[in-house]
C-alpha positions in Angstrom: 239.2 84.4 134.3 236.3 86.4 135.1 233.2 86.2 137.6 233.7 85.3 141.1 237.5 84.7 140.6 238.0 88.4 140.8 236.9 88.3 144.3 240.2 86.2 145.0 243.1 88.7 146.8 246.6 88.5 147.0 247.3 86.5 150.6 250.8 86.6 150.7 253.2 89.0 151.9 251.3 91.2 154.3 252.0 92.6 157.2 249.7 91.6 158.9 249.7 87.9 157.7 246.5 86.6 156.2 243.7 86.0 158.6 242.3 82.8 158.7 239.0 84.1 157.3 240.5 85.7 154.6 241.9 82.2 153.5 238.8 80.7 154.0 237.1 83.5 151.4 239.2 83.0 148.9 239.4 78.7 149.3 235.2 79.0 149.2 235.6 81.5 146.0 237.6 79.1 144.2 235.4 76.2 144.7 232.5 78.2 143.7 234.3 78.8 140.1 235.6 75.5 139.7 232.3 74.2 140.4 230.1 76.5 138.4 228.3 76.5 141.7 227.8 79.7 144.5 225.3 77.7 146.4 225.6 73.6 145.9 222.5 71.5 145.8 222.2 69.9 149.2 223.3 66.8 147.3 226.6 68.4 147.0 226.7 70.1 150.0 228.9 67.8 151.9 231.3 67.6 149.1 231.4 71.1 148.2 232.1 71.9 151.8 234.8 69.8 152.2 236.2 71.0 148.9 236.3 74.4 150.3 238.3 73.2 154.1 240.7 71.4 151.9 241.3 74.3 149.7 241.9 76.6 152.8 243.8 74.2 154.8 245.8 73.9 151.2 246.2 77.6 151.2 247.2 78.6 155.0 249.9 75.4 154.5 251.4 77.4 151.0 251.3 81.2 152.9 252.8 79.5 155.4 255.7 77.6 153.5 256.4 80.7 151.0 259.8 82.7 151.1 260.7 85.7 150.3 262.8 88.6 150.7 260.8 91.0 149.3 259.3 94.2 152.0 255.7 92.7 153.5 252.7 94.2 151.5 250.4 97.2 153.7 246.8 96.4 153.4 245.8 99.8 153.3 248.2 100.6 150.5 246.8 97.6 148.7 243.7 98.5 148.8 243.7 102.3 147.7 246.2 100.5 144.9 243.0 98.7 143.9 240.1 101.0 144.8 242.5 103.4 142.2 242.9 100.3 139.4 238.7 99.6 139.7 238.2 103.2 139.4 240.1 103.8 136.3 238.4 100.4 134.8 235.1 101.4 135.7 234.9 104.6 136.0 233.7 106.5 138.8 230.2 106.6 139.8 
């Protein structure tokens, strides 16, 4: 999957947990590529935005429930991981 789903990070396993905004980014990002939509018509607007709270309030409920026994994930580490993997892809500029 391409497009906006690229946008979507990793939530689980971090220390610090997922902030609720970040859950929330990621919930509207995936209603945006399942609707083929970034910015609904205002006829949709009510259903696109409850789309999206479901989606997040789906999400926090799975980070919350998830186990595992693997070390928590540092955000800073994960980052310059991926700043590293976009710069290899794209080159730098």
């Amino acid at each position: 999957m391409g497009g906006v789903c690229r946008n979507i990070r990793t939530l689980h396993n971090f220390e610090p947990p997922a902030r609720s905004d970040e859950v929330q980014a990621a919930a509207l990002q995936y209603v945006r590529k399942i609707s083929g939509s970034a910015q609904p018509s205002q006829a949709n607007a009510e259903a696109f935005a409850r789309a999206v709270e479901a989606v997040a309030e789906a999400t926090q409920r799975l980070l919350d429930e998830l186990v595992t026994t693997a070390p928590p994930k540092d955000r800073e580490v994960e980052a310059a991981k991926a700043r590293e993997r976009a710069a290899l892809r794209y080159g730098t500029r």
